[in-house]
C-alpha positions in Angstrom: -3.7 -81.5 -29.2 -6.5 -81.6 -26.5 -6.5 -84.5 -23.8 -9.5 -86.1 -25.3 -7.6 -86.3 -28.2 -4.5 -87.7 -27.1 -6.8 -90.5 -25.0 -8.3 -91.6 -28.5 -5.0 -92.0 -30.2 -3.9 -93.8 -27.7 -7.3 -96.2 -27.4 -6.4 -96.8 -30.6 -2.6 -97.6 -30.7 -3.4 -100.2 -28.1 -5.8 -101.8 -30.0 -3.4 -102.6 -33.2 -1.9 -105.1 -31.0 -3.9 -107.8 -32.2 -1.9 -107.6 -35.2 1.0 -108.8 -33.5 -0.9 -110.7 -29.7 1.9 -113.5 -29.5 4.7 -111.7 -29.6 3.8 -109.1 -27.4 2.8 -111.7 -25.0 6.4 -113.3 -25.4 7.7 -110.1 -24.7 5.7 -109.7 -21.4 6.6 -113.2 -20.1 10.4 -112.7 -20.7 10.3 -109.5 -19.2 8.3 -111.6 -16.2 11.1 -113.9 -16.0 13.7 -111.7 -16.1 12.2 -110.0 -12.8 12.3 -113.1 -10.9 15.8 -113.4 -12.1 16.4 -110.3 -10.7 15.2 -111.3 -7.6 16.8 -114.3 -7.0 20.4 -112.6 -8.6 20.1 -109.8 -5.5 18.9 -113.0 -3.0 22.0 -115.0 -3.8 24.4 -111.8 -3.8 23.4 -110.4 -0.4 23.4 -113.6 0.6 26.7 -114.2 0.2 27.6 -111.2 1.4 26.0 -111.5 4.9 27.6 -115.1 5.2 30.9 -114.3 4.1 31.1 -110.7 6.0 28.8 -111.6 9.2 29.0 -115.0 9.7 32.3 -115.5 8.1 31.2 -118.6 6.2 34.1 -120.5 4.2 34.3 -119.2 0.6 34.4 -123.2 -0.3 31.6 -124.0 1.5 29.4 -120.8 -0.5 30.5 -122.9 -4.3 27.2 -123.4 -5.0 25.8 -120.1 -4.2 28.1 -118.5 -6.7 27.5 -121.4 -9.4 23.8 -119.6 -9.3 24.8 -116.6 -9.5 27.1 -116.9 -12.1 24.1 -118.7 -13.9 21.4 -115.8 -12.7 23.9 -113.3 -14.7 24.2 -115.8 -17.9 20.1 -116.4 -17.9 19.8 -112.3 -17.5 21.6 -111.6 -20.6 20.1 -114.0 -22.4 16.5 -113.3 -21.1 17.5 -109.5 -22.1 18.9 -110.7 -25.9 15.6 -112.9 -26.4 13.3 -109.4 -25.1 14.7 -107.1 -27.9 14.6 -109.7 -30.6 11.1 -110.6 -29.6 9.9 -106.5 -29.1 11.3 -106.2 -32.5 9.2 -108.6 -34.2 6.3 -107.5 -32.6 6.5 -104.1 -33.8 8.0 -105.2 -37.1 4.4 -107.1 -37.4 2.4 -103.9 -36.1 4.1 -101.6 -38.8 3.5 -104.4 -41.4 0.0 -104.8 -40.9 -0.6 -100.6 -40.8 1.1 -100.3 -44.2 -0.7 -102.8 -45.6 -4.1 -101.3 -44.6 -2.6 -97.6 -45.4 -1.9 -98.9 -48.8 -5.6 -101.5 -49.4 -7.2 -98.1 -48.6 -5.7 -96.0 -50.7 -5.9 -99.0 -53.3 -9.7 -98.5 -53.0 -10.1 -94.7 -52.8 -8.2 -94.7 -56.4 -5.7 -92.7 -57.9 -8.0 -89.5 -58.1 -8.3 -89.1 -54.2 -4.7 -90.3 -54.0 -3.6 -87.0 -56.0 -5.2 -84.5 -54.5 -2.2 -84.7 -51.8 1.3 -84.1 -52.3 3.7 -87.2 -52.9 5.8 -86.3 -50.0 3.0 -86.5 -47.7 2.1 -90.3 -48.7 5.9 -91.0 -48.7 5.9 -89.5 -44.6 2.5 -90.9 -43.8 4.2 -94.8 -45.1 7.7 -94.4 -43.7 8.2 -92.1 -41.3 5.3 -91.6 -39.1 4.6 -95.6 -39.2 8.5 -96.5 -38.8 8.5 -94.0 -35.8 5.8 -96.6 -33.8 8.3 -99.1 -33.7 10.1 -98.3 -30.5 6.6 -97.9 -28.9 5.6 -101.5 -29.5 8.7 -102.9 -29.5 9.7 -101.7 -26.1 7.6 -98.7 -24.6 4.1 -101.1 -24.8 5.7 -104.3 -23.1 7.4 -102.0 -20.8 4.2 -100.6 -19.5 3.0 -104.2 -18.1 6.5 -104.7 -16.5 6.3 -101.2 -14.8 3.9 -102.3 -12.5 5.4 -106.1 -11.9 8.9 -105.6 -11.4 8.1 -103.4 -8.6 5.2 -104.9 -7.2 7.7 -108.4 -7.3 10.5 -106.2 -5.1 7.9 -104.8 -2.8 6.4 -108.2 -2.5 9.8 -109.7 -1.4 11.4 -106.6 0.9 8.0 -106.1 2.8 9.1 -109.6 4.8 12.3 -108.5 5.3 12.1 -104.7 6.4 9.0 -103.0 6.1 10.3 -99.4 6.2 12.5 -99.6 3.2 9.7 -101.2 1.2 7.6 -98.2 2.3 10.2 -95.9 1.2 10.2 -97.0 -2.2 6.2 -97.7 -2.4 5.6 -93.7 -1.2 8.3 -92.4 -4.0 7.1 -94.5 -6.6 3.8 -92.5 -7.4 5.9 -89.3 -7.8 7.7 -90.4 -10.9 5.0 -91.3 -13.5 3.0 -88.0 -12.2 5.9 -85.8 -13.3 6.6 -87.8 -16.4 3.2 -87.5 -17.2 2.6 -83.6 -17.4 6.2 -83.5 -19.3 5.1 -86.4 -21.3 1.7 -84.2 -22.6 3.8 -81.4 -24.1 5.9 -83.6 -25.5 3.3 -85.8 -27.5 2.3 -82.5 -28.7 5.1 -81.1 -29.8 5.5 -84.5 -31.4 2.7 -83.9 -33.5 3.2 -80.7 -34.5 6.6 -82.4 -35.8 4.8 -84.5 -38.0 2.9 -82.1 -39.3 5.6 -80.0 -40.3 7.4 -82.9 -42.0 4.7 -83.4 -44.3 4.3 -79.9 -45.6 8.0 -79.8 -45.9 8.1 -83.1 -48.2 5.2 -82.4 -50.0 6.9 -78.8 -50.4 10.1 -79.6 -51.6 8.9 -83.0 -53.8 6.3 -80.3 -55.8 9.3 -77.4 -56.1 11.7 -80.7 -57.5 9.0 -80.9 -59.7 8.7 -77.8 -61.6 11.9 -76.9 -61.5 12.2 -75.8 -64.8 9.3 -74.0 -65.0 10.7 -71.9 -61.3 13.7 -71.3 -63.5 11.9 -70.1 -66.6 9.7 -67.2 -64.2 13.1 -66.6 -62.3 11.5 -67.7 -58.9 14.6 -70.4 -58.6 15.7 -68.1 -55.5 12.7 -66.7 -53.6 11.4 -70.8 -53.5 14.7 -72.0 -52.3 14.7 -69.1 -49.5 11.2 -70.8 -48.5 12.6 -73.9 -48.2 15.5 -72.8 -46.0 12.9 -71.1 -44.1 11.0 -74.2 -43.9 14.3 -76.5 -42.7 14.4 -73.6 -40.2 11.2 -74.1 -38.9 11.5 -78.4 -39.1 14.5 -77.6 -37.0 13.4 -75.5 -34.7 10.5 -78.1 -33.6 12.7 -81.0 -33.4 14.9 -79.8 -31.3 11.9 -78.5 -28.9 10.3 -82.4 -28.7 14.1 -83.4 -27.9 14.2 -80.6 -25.5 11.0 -82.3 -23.5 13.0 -85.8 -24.2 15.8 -84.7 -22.0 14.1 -83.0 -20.0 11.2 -86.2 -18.8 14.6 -88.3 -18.4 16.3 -85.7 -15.9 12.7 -85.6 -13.4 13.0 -89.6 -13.8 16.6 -89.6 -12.5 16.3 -86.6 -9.6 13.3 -88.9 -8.2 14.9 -92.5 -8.6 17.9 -90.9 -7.1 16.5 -88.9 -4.2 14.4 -92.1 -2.8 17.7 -94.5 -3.3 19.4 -91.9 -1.2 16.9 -92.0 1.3 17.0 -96.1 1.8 20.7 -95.4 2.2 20.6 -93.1 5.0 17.6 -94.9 6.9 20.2 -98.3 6.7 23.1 -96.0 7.6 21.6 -94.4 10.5 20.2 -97.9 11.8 23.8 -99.0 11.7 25.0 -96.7 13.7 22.1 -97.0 16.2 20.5 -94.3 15.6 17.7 -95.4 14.1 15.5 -98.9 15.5 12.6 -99.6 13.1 11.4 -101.1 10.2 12.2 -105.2 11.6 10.4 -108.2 12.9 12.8 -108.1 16.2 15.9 -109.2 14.9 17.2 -105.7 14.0 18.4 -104.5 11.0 21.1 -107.0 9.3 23.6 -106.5 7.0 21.4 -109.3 5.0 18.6 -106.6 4.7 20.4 -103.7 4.1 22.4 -105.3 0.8 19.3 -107.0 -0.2 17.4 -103.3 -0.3 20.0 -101.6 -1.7 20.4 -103.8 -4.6 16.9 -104.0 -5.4 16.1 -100.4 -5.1 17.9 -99.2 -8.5 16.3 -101.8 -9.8 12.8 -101.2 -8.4 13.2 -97.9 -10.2 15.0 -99.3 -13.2 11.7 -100.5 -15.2 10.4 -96.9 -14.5 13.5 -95.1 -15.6 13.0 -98.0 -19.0 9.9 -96.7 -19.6 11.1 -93.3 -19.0 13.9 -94.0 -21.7 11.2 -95.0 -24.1 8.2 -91.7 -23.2 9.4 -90.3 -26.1 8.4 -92.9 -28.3 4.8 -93.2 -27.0 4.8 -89.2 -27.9 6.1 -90.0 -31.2 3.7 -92.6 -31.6 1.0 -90.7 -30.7 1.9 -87.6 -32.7 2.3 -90.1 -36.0 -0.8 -92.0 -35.3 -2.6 -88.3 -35.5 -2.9 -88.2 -39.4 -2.9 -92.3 -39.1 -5.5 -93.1 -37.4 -7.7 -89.8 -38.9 -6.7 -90.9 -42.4 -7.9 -94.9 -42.1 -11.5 -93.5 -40.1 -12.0 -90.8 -41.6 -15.7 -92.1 -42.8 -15.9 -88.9 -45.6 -13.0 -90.5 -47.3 -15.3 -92.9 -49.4 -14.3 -94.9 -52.7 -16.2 -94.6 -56.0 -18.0 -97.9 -55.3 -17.7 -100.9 -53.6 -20.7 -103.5 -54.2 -20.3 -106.9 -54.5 -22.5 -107.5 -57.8 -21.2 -108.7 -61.0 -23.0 -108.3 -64.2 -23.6 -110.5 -67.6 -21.0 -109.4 -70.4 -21.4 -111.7 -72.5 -23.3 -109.6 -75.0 -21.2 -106.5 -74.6 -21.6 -103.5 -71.9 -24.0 -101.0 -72.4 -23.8 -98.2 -70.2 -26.5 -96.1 -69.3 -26.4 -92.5 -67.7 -30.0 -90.5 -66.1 -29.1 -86.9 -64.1 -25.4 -88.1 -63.7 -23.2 -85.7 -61.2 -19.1 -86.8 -61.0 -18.3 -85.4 -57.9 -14.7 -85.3 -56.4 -14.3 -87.2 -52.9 -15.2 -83.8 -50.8 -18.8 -83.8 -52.6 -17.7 -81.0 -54.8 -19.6 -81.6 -58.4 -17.2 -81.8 -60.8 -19.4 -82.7 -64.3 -23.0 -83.0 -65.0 -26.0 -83.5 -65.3 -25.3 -86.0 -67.4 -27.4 -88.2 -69.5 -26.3 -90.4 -72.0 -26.3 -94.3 -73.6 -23.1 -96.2 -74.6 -24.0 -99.3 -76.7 -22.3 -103.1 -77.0 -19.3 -101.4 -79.9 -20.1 -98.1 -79.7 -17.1 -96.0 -80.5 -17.6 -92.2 -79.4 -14.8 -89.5 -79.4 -15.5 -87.3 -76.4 -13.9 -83.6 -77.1 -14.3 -80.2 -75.5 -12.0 -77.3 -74.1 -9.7 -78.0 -70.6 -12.1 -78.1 -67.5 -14.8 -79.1 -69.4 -15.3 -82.3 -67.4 -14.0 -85.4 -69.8 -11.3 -86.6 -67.6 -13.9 -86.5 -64.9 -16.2 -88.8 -67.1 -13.3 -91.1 -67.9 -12.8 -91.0 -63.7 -15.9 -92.2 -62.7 -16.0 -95.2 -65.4 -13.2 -96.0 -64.4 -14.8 -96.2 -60.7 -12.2 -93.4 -59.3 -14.7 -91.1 -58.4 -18.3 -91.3 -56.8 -21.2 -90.1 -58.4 -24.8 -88.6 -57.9 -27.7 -89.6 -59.6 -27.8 -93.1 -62.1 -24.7 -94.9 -63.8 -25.7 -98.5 -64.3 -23.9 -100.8 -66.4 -26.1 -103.5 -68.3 -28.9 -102.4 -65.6 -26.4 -102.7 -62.4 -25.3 -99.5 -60.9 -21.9 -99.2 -61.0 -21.4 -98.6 -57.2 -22.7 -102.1 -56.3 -20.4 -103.8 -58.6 -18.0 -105.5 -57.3 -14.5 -103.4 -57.9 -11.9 -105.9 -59.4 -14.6 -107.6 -61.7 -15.1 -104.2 -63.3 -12.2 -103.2 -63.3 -11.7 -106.8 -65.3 -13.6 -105.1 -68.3 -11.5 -102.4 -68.6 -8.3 -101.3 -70.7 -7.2 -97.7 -69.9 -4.2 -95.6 -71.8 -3.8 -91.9 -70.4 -1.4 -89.0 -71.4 1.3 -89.8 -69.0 2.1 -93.7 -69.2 2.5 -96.0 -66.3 5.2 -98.7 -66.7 5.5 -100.5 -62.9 6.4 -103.8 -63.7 10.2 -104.4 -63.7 10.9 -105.8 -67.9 8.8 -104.8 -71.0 7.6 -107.8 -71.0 5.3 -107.6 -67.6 5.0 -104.2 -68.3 2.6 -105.8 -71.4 1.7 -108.8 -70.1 1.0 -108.1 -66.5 -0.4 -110.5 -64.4 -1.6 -112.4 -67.4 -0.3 -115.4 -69.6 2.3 -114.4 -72.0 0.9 -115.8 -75.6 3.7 -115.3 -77.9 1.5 -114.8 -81.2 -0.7 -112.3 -79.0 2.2 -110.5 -77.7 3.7 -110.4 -81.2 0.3 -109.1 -83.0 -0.1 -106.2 -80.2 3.4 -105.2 -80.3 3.5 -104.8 -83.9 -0.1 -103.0 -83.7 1.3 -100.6 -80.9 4.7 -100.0 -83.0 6.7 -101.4 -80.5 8.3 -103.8 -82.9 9.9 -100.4 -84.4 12.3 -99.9 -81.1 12.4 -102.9 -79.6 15.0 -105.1 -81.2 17.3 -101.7 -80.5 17.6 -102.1 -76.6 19.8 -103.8 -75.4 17.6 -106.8 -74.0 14.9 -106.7 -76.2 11.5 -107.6 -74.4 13.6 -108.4 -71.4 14.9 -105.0 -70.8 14.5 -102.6 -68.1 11.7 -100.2 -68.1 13.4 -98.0 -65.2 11.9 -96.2 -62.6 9.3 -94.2 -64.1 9.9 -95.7 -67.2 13.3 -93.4 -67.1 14.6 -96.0 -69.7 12.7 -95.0 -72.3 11.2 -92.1 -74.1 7.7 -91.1 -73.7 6.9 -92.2 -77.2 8.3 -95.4 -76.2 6.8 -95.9 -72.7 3.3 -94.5 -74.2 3.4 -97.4 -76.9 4.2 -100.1 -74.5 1.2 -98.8 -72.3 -0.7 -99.2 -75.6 0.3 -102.6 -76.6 -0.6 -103.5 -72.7 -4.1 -101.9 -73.4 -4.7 -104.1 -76.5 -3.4 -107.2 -74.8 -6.1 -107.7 -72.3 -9.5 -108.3 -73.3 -11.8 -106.1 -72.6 -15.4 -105.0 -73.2 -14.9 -101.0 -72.3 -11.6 -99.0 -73.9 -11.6 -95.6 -72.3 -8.4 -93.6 -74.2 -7.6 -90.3 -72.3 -5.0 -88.3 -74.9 -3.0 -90.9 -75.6 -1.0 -89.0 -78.2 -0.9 -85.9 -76.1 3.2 -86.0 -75.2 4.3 -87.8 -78.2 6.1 -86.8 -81.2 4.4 -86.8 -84.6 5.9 -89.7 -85.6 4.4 -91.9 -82.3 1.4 -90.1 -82.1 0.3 -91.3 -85.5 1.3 -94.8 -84.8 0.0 -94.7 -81.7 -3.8 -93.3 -82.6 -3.8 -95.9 -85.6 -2.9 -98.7 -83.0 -6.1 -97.4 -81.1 -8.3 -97.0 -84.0 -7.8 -100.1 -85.6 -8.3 -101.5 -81.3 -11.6 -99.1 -81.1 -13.5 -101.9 -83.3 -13.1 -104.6 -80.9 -15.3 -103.2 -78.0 -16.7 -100.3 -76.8 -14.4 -97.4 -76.7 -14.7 -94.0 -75.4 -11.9 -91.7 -76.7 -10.9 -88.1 -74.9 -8.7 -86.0 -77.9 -8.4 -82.8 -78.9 -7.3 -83.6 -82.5 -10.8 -82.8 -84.5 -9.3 -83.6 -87.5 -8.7 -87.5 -87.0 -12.8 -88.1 -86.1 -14.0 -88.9 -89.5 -14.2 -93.0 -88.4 -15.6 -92.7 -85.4 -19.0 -93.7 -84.8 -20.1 -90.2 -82.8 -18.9 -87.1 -81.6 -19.6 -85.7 -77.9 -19.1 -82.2 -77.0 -18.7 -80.9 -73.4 -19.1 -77.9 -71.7 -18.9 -76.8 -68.4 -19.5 -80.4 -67.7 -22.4 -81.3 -69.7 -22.5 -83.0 -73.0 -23.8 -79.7 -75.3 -23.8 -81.3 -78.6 -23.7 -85.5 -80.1 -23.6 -86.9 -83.3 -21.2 -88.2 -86.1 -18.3 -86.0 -87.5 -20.1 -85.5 -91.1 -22.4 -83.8 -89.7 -21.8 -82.0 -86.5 -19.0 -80.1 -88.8 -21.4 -79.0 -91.0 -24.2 -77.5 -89.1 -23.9 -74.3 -87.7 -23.2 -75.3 -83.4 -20.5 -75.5 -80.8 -18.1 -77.7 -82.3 -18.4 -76.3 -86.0 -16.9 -72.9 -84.1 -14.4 -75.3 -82.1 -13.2 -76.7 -85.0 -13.0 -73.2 -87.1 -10.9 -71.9 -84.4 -8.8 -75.1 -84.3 -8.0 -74.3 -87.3 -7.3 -71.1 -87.0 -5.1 -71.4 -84.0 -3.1 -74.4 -86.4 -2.4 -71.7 -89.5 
């Protein structure tokens, strides 16, 4: 990662602050605090010291010096307890607000952008990379401000005091940050790369889980699992290099705090012995100074070696925020639509297509030209070989996918309408059902009002009544993650009964039947037939035989509609689905 690049990610971490301002500004003024604490703990102590050593001061008389000192060390802890429960929250609020925008995003670029990357990637982008900005915020972004205080506060109150040990620390101060800083490149970049190898080696493994069976069937089981040892190999291999530069930004910290203590030791040592006479206001060097230095001096150092403690995080930070921050600007990542317009439904929709092109998020066209007229009621079977660009359709009605050309809904294009009011007019049952609410119940209902004589009539249309009363809770019971409490006949008819619950004015069916068993598929396409009179529906099958009731017939190629009309006729004239439908059934005898 070049430096420009780095300085950008980092403009940009700084700038999610906002999200959590107060408590970073807590954090800062208990770290303020904390350094006057320290100040006046070291004041007190050498204090004490130089009267009970030098001036030989009753202990009895000195009480109340080591009442505040005891109370400096009491206020310390605490001030140090309230820091990490306040940097906590702070990033805790940062990593909040970032999923929250991660997820809105991804909300509005639709499913259809959201699969053209691997699940694992998602699943790292979400947890891992925003989890590992916590210890940047939390501690490493507070820590900065308190880098330059906490020093500037010692040097402020040794420069009265003795001059040359103030100018000790102030000239080896510099040194520490400029080393940390060329270790603290390599290590943001080796951060990165990190990342980057996590991702391909979750979105690796979570795909070879995946077709497991089908490894197993073409006897790949082994070479895949010797490339994903070889992948580990690699992960490890680059996490062990960013710990490398870890250690190794901690151990210049340490030789540089070290070597300038050492040196305010053996300036004081050698001006107590007489050799050395400088550095006072004429009263020579006293023991008062010397204890005074020497206690603050680690701790001039110590908010330096903090920050050094916590280097690695900003290199985490910055290597996570790499995919971040490119994935929430990127401004070529844009949704389907996003108007604000709302249009009249009141007498139905009727949809209207002129030189239509779906294209996929990266421009590439994906059907069309298209040109076609969906009426208030219409019901239209849309059918066609694999690839031939009727998912796509379904996509960009369903305003997953952006589009070229015209698509306007009662005269509205259907980019400038507003997305949650269309997607208000919707109902939608694909091939592979989608249960995310917890019960059956909300699974059908969703965020509606449950009508018990609406539930009851959908259920029994969708044949859910048939299984129902056999699990254990009835409506109440489980779905499961990814509906893993159910078959797939079962799961798809709840998806159906949720369909038909909802009012709608557009019912856009994408091979509902497709994974089911005969026995659901027939229950299920009569649920949807009978539902296909109620409002517009557009239907994607491949069963030619079951088209007799439906109002027309489109057939794609190569994504354009070839061929339109009702089933009575389109199978009796000589065309393209006439031969589809010979060698349907040819392929079924």
């Amino acid at each position: 990662m070049d430096k420009t690049r780095q300085q950008q990610l980092l403009r940009w971490l700084k700038s999610q602050h906002v999200q959590g301002k107060r408590w970073l500004r807590l954090s800062q003024m208990l770290g303020m605090l904390s350094a006057v604490m320290i100040v006046l703990q070291a004041w007190l102590l050498a204090s004490l010291l130089q009267a009970l050593i030098v001036n030989h001061t009753p202990r009895e008389a000195l009480l109340s010096t080591f009442i505040l000192l005891f109370c400096c060390f009491l206020i310390r802890a605490l001030l140090a307890w309230l820091r990490e429960k306040v940097g906590f929250e702070y990033g805790k609020a940062i990593r909040l607000a970032l999923r929250r925008t991660v997820l809105d995003r991804l909300n509005v670029l639709g499913p259809a952008w959201v699969q053209g990357k691997p699940a694992g990637s998602w699943a790292t982008l979400l947890l891992e990379q925003i989890e590992d900005m916590q210890d940047y915020y939390a501690r490493y972004q507070p820590q900065m401000m308190l880098a330059v205080f906490i020093p500037g506060l010692i040097l402020l109150t040794l420069f009265p005091v003795n001059w040359a040990a103030a100018l000790i620390l102030l000239a080896t101060a510099p040194l520490i940050p400029l080393f940390m800083a060329l270790v603290g490149m390599g290590a943001a970049d080796a951060n990165r790369r990190n990342f980057k190898a996590l991702a391909r080696l979750s979105g690796h493994f979570l795909d070879r889980l995946r077709g497991l069976e089908t490894l197993r069937l073409f006897h790949r089981a082994g070479a895949e699992t010797d490339e994903i040892r070889r992948a580990s190999e690699d992960f490890r291999s680059r996490t062990m290099e960013v710990l490398r530069l870890a250690f190794l930004s901690s151990a210049v910290l340490e030789f540089f705090a070290s070597l300038s203590i050492a040196v305010v030791a053996v300036y004081f040592g050698f001006s107590y012995l007489g050799e050395l006479n400088f550095g006072h206001y004429g009263s020579g060097v006293t023991l008062f100074a010397g204890f005074l230095a020497l206690i603050l001096a680690p701790e001039f150092f110590q908010p330096l070696r903090d920050m050094g403690a916590f280097y690695h995080a900003k290199a985490q930070a910055v290597g996570g925020a790499d995919a971040l921050e490119a994935f929430l600007n990127d401004a070529g990542n844009l949704p389907a639509h996003t108007g604000d317009k709302t249009v009249d439904t009141s007498q139905g929709l009727t949809i209207c297509a002129q030189a239509l092109s779906v294209t996929s998020i990266s421009g590439t066209v994906l059907a069309g030209p298209l040109d076609f007229t969906l009426r208030p009621g219409k019901r239209v079977a849309l059918v066609g070989q694999s690839g031939a660009g009727k998912t796509s359709l379904l996509n960009v009605l369903l305003g997953n996918l952006p589009y070229q050309g015209s698509l306007r809904v009662n005269g509205v294009e259907l980019r400038d309408i507003q997305p949650d009011f269309w997607h208000q007019q919707l109902a939608w049952v694909g091939q592979n059902p989608r249960l995310p609410a917890r019960t059956l119940r909300e699974n059908i209902v969703m965020n509606g009002e449950a009508v018990p004589e609406r539930l009851e009539q959908v259920m029994a249309l969708a044949g859910v009544t048939e299984f129902i009363s056999r699990l254990p809770e009835g409506l109440e019971s489980e779905a499961g993650e990814a509906a893993g409490n159910l078959s797939v006949g079962q799961a798809q008819r709840i998806a159906v009964a949720r369909a038909l619950y909802r009012p709608c004015k557009l019912l856009l069916l994408d091979e509902p039947g497709a994974s089911l068993d005969s026995h659901s598929e027939q229950r299920v396409d009569e649920a949807l037939l009978k539902a296909s009179f109620s409002q517009t529906t557009l239907l994607i099958t491949h069963q030619l035989d079951r088209l007799e009731n439906w109002d027309e017939i489109w057939l794609m190629r190569e994504g354009k509609i070839i061929q339109r009309g009702p089933y009575s006729r389109l199978k009796n004239e000589p065309g393209a689905f006439a031969d589809l439908a010979s060698r349907r059934q040819e392929t079924v005898k």
